[in-house]
N, C-alpha and C positions, 0 to 999 in steps of 0.2 A: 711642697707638692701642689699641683695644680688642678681642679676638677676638669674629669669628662663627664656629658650629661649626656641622657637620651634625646631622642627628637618630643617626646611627651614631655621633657620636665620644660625644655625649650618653650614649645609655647608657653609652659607655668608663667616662665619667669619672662617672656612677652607679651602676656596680659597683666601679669604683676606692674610690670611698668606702665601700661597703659590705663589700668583700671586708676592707677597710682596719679594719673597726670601728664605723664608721658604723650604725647602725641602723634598716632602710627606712621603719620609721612614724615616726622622728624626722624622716628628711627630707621623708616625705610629711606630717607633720602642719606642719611649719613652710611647707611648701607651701602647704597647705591656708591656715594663719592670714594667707598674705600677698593669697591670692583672696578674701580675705573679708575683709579691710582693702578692696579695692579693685570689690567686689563692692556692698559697703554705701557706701561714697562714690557709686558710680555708681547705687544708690536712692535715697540721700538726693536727688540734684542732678536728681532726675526726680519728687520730691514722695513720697514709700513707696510701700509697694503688694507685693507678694506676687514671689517669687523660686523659678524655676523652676531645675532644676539636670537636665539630659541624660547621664544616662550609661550608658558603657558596661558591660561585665562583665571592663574590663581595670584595669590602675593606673592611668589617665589619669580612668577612671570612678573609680574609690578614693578618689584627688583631690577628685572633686566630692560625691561621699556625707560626704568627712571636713570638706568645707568648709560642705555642709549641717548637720553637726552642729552646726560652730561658732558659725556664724548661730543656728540654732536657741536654742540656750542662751544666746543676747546676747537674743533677744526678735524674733528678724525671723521672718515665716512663710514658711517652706519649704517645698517639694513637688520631690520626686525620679520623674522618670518614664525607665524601663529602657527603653534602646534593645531587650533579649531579657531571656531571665529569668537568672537569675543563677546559671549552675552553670558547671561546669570553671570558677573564677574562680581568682583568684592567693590567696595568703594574707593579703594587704594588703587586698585588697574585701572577704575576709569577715570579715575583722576590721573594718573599719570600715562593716560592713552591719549587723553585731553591735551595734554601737552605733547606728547610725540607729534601730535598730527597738527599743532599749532607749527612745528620748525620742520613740515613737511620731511620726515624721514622715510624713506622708502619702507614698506610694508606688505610680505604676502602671507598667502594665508597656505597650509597645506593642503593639497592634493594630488590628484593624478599629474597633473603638471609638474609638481616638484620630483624629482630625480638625483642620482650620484654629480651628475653633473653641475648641479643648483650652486654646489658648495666650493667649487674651482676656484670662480674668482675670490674669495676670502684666503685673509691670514688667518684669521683667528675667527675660531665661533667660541660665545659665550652660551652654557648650556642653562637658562634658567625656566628647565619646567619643572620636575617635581623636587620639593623643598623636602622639609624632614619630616612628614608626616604621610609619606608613601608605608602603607601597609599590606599593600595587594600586588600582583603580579602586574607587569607590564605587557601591555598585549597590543595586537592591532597597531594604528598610526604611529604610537607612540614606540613602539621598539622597531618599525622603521624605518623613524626619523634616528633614534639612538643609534641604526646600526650605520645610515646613511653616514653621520658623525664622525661615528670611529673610524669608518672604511676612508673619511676624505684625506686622510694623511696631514690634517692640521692642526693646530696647535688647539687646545680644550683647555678654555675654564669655567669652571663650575663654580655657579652660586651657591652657595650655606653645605651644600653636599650632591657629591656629582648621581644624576638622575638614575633612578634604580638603585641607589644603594639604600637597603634601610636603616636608618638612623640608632637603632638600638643596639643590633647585633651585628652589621657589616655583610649580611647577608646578601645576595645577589638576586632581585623582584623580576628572576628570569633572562634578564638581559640591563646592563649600567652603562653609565658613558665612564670611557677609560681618559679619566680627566690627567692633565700635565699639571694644572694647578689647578686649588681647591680654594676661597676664601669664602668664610665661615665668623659667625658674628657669637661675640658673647665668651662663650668657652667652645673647646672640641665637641667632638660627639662621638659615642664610643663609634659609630659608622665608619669612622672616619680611621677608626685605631686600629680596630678588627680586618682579620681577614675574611672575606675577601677584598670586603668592601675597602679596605686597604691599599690593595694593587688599585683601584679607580682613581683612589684621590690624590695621586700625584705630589705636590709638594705643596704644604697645609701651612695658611695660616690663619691665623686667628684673630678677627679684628673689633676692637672694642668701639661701641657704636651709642653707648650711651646708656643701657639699660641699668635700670633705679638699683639698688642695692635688693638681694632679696635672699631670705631667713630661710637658710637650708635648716640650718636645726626644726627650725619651729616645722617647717614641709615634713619632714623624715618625723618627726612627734604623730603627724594625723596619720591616713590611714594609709600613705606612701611609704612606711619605713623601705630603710634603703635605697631607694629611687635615686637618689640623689648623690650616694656617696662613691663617686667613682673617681679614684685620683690617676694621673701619672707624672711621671719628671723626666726635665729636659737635664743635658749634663749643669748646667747651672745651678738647678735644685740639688742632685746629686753633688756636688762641690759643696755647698752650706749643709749638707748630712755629716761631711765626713770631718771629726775631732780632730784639733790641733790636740797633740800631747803636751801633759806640763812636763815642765821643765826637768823637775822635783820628780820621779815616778818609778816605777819596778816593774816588773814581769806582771805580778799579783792584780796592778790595775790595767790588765787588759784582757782578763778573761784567762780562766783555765776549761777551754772546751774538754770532754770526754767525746770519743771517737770508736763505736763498739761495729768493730766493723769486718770483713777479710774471712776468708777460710782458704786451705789449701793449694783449692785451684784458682782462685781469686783473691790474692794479694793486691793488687794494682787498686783496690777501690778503697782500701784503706790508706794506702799510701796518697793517694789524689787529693783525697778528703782532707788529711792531715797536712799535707802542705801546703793546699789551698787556704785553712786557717791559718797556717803560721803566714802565708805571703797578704794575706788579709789583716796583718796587725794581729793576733794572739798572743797572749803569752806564756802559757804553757799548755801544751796540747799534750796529751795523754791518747792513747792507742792501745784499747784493749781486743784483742784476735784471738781467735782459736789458738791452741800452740802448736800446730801445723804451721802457723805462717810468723809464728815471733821471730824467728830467726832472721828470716830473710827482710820482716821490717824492720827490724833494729839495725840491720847494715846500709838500707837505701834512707831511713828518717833517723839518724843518728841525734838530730835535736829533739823528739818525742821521746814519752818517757811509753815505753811499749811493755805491757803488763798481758797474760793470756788465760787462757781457762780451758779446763780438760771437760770429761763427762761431768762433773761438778759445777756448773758454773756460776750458780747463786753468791758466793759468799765471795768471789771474784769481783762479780757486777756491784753487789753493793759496798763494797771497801774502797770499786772505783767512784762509786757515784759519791761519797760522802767531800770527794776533794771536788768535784764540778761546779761548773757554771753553768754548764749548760751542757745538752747531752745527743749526738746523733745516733742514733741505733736503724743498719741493715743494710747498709752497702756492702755488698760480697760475700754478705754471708751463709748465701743456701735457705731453703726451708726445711731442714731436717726437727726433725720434734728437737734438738739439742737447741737451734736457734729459734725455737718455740717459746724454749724457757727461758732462754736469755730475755727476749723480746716481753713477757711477758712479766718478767723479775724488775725490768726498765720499767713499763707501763705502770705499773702497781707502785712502785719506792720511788721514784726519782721527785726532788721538793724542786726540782730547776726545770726548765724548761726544754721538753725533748723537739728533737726533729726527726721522722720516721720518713724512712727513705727505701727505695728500692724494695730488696729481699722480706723486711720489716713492714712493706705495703704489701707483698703478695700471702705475707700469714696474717696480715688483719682481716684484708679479703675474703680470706676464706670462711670465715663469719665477724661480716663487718658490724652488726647491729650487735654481736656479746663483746667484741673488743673495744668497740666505740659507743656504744648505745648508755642507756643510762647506768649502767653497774661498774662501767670502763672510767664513764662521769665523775662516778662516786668519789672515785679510787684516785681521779689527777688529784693533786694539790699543785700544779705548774700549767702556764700552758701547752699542750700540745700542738707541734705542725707536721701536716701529712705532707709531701710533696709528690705526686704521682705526676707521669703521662698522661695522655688521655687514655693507653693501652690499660696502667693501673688502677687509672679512675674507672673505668668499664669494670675493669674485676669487683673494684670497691664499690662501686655505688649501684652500679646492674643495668646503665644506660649502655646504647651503643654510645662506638667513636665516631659515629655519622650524626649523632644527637645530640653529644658531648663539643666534639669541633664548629658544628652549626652555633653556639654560643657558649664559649670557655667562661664570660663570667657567668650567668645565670648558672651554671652548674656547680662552678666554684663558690658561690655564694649560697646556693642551695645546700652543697656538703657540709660547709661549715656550720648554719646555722642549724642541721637537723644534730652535728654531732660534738657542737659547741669546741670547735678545733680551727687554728688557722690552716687553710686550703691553698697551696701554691701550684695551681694546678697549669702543669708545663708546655706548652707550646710553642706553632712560630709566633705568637703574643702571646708570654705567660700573664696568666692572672692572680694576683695575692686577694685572697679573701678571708675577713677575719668573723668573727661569731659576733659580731657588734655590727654586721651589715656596712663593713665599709669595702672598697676593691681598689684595686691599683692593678693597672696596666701596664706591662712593660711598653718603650717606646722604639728601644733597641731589640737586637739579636739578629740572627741571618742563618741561611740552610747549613753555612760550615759547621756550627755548634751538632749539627746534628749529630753525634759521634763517640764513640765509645768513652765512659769516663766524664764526660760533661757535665751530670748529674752528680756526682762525685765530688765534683769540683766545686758545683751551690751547695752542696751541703756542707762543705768546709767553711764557704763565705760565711754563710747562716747564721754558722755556729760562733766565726769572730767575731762577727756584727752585733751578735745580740751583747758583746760588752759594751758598745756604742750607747751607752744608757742616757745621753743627752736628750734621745728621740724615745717616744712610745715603742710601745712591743710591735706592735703592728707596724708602725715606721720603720723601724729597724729588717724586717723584713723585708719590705718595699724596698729599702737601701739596699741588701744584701742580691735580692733580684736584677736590680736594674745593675748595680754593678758587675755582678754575673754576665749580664747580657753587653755591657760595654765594650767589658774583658772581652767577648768573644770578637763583637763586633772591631776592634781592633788588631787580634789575631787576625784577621779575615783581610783586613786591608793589608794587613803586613805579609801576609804568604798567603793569600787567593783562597776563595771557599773551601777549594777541592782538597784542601793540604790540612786544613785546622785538622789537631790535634789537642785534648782537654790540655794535655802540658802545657800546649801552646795558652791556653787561655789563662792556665796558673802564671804564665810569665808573664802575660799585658796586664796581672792586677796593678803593680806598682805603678806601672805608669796611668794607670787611672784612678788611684790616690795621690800621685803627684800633680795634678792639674791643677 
């Protein structure tokens, strides 16, 4: 897996370098040479034409005066127009203003003069005024040069992160440039992953510029814990998670999930779940339902071993739990006081690790602090993972979903460590958080997933994965998520958003363990 960082830890580890020896116009110039590799790809692939570069009177703008240089002296036409004019500037801008104005680059400054029109004759504008240390609303000059931007119909690239996004949580500072491409120095930025800030940054890369080595552990030890631990994976990573099998092997070495799940009117969420494990590599999945629905899942999951429970359900739940590996409890199952006690018989006994889902989130909710708080604590001997929405997270934690969506990890990270549980907390960017202050980011998924069954479907993954014992618990999750979200994202290209179907996404797993 690969880190994403905030715009705070960014500087850290930009003065780290430089405190360290590093020299700031070394890294801002190899900065620079790598916007302008990717600057001039993006004029060629649009026919030439004339390159506008926006900046500031900070390093973010230094960036883009130093990258107009470089262009300049390869042969491409330039022009630099100043969001203000150029005093209190750092040392770095007026060193590299010094140079602009030595290879006579054209230069204006904004005001009443500049207009929609200003922007015609360019192909490309390069956006480099606010970096990733924008934490205030965008107001005045500057959102109507951003809007002048968006409005001219041409190609946008943003330096380290497109303006107005902020760097933490992808938040929108009022008004952002809707960049085409993003290039970004170091690692990502959750800005950059999050929505909204998301839709801005267009297509992301990531470009390594030289910065010294720097000791995340030892950061996350002082008084930053977690700050730092933000992962995700590209399908690459994803490929090196997923175990060749030996040669040599049985059913037994690939997980025996239990799957407590279904009632009456809701078979279909047991059945999802369970054959989502078995198409995720399982090897014996187990189906315990109300006996309302035994019937009709022994006909549809004919390879599960489907066992059910009446008014009784104690001695059921724990005869199944002694053969698991691992344990999902609440998809489809109603909140009647009956799957109270199921739920509750789970919580208490199970020595393997659960995953609580759906039905099983809406009865922890209802007193989240006695079922999770410190007596719930007491009682795990396994890990626990919650997987809510944000609809479930709002029941469970008491935020809105206007609080909760404005930053899915800070929330996700928050749940986990007040109630020491891993947090998969689901959106159009799911977030994994574990109670050791680490996050992972999904990179995939799309609006198809949105749909009946889809959550049914990760908690099947979940529960295969965790046999994946090569990887940490927390990794294994990560793996279980992004693969969730491949699966969909594949259903989607195969039969268009509107049509995804969870089925559909139980059939694209194999083909994204075969890569």
């Amino acid at each position: 897996m690969r880190r994403a960082i905030s715009g705070k830890l960014a500087k850290k580890i930009d003065a780290f370098s430089i405190e360290s020896g590093m020299p700031s116009l070394v890294l801002m110039e190899r900065a620079a040479l790598k916007v302008a590799e990717h600057a001039a790809r993006l004029l060629e692939a649009e026919g030439g034409g004339r390159i506008l570069f926006v900046c500031s009177a900070g390093n973010n703008g230094a960036d883009g005066i130093a990258t107009a240089r470089i262009l300049t002296m390869e042969g491409y036409a330039c022009s630099i127009l100043f969001t203000e004019k150029p005093e209190h500037t750092t040392a770095e801008f007026t060193a590299q203003l010094k140079l602009a104005r030595l290879l006579d680059i054209p230069m204006f400054f904004y005001g009443e003069d500049i207009q929609h029109n200003f922007f015609d004759e360019y192909t490309i504008i390069v956006d480099a005024m606010f970096g990733i240390g924008l934490s205030r609303a965008v107001e005045g000059r500057y959102a109507t040069i951003i809007d002048y931007m968006n409005e001219a119909g041409k190609k946008l690239l943003s330096v380290d992160i497109p303006s107005g996004v902020n760097s933490a949580n992808g938040q929108i500072m009022d008004v952002a440039v809707n960049a085409d491409v993003t290039v970004t120095f170091g690692y990502a930025k959750l800005g950059h992953m999050l929505y909204p800030g998301k839709n801005c940054t267009g297509e992301l890369y990531v470009e390594e510029i030289g910065f010294l080595p720097f000791d995340f552990e030892a950061y996350e030890r002082a008084e930053n814990a977690g700050e730092s631990a933000f992962y995700f994976a590209d399908e690459d990573d994803f490929r090196i998670s997923v175990p060749v099998r030996e040669k040599r092997s049985n059913k037994g070495n690939y997980g025996k999930p239990l799957i407590i799940a279904g009632s009456k009117d809701m078979t279909g969420a047991a059945f999802m779940s369970g054959l989502a494990a078995y198409r995720t590599g399982a090897g014996v999945v187990t189906v315990l339902t109300h006996e309302s629905a035994d019937k009709y899942l022994k006909s549809v999951l004919p390879e599960a071993i489907v066992k059910c429970y009446g008014d009784e359900p104690e001695e059921a739940v724990m005869e199944a739990l002694e053969r698991a590996s691992v344990v999902v409890v609440g998809p489809g199952m109603g909140v009647s006081g009956l799957s109270k006690r199921v739920v509750a018989c789970v919580l208490s006994n199970s020595k393997v690790p659960v995953i609580a889902d759906a039905d099983a989130l809406n009865i922890i909710s209802e007193d989240t602090k006695g079922w999770l708080g410190e007596e719930g604590t007491e009682r795990r001997s396994a890990p626990l993972v919650v997987t809510p929405h944000v609809g479930e997270m709002g029941r469970l934690s008491g935020h809105t979903i206007k609080q909760l969506a404005a930053d899915i990890p800070y929330y996700a990270l928050e749940f986990a460590n007040r109630y020491g549980v891993y947090c998969v907390l689901k959106d159009a960017v799911s977030a994994v958080a574990s109670p050791d202050n680490e996050l992972f980011i999904t990179t995939c998924g799309n609006p198809g997933m949105a749909t009946a069954g889809a959550g049914d479907v990760l908690t099947g993954i979940l529960a295969a994965v965790n046999s994946w014992t090569k990887e940490s618990f927390f990794e294994r999750m990560c793996v279980g998520v992004q693969l969730h979200a491949m699966a969909g994202d594949r259903a989607a290209e195969l039969l268009g958003e509107h049509s995804v179907m969870a089925r559909d996404i139980i059939d694209c797993i194999p083909q994204m363990l075969q890569r």
